[in-house]
C-alpha positions, 0 to 999 in steps of 0.5 A: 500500500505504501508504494502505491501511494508513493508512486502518485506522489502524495504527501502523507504519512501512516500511522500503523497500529501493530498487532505484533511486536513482530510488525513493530520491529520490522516498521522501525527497521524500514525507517520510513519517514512516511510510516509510524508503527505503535505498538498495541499496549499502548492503545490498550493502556489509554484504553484499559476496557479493551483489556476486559474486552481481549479476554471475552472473545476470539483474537480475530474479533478482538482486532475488529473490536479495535477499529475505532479506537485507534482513529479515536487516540490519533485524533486527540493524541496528534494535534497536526492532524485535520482529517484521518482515513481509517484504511485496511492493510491490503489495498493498492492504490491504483491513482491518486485519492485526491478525489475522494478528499475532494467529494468529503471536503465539506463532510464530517465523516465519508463511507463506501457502500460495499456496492454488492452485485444482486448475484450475491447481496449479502448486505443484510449480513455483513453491512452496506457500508465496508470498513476498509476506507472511512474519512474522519474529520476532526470536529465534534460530529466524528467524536460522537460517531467514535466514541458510539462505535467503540461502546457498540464494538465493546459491547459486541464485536462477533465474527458472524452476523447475530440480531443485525449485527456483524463485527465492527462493520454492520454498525456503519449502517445508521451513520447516515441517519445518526450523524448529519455530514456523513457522506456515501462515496460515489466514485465507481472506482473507490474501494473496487474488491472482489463483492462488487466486480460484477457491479462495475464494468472493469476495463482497461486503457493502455495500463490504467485501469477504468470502473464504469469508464471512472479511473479505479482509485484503489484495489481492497484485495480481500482474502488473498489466501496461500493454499501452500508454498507455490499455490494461491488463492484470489477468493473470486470464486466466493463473489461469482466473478465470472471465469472469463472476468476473473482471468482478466482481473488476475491478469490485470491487478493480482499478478502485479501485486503479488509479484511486489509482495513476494519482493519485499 
């Protein structure tokens, strides 16, 4: 992700919360002025009811637990900071974000529908909105919406779909209702991943990727899974990409992308 967003030129840095020592270690050891890693104990101890919360449910549904703290303690512990956008790890900028800071300029806070195609909606479980890409502004209205998100992530945060409820993500949900100057990105190109190939019509001009004839802003490349040492998994299938679809979009986005993963 970093070198995508290098490759555009952007000015910007990234706060990473490591989930590991492991991951600290090898943030500090790049030594990128772009980068800034802290270690989870630090969040844990500003936050001490997330202690309570790491012994009441599984590590896969602790880290989701986690999601709006972190935003929540940049926010108030850097005072350089503006705006921040919550981002998951595995997504590749394909063009500059530059347009999505430009439709959420006047907006306290900015969300992506998952844009599920009808083949396989299953917004009613895991959410209309993914939690992969959310702009925060820093004013009042964000305050509210993270500290609502964290007592419900405290609260219940499990890894399957339970009484409307999914993880940290279906909570997402009620923010249009619940805090005014939210607003749904609308670029067909933002937040492209495999639930919502089949939505869009993915071209390709020279070596820019188009959705819906709109450069595609960045990739979320979801469930890339290593079967063994020389076997890998896309997940396309999952999504019912279609077959033909699907070798272009390998051809396109996973092969580049996995070839500079196996680099590092």
């Amino acid at each position: 992700m970093v070198d995508s967003l290098e490759v555009h030129g952007l000015n910007f840095k990234l706060w990473v919360l490591c989930l590991t020592e492991e991951c600290k270690k090898i943030l500090d050891a790049i030594d990128s002025p772009n980068i800034e890693g802290y270690s989870l104990n630090e969040i844990e101890k500003e936050f001490p009811e997330l202690l309570k919360a790491k012994g009441n449910r599984s590590l896969p549904e602790y880290y989701f637990t986690l999601s709006p703290f972190w935003p929540n303690w940049l926010l108030d512990n850097k005072p350089e900071i503006s705006s921040i956008t919550n981002l998951d790890a595995d997504l590749a900028f394909l063009s500059s974000p530059e347009s999505l800071f430009d439709e959420v300029e006047n907006s306290s806070i900015g969300i992506i529908e998952h844009r599920f195609h009808s083949s396989f909606d299953i917004a009613r479980y895991s959410g209309r909105f993914n939690v992969g890409w959310i702009y925060f502004k820093k004013d009042h209205v964000s305050s509210d919406c993270l500290a609502q998100w964290q007592a419900q992530c405290l609260d219940w945060c499990k890894d399957y779909p339970e009484d409307g409820k999914f993880a940290d993500q279906k909570y997402l949900d009620s923010w249009p209702n619940d805090f005014e100057g939210t607003h749904i990105i609308s670029h067909p190109g933002a937040n492209l991943a495999p639930w919502n190939l089949n939505t869009h019509k993915i071209t390709r001009e020279r070596e820019r990727l188009l959705s819906d004839k709109k450069p595609v802003i960045f990739y979320h490349f979801h469930m890339i899974k290593a079967l063994d040492d020389n076997h890998l998994s896309t997940s396309l299938e999952i999504y019912r990409v279609p077959v033909e679809e699907r070798k272009k979009i390998i051809d396109w986005l996973y092969f580049p992308y996995i070839l500079k993963l196996l680099q590092k």
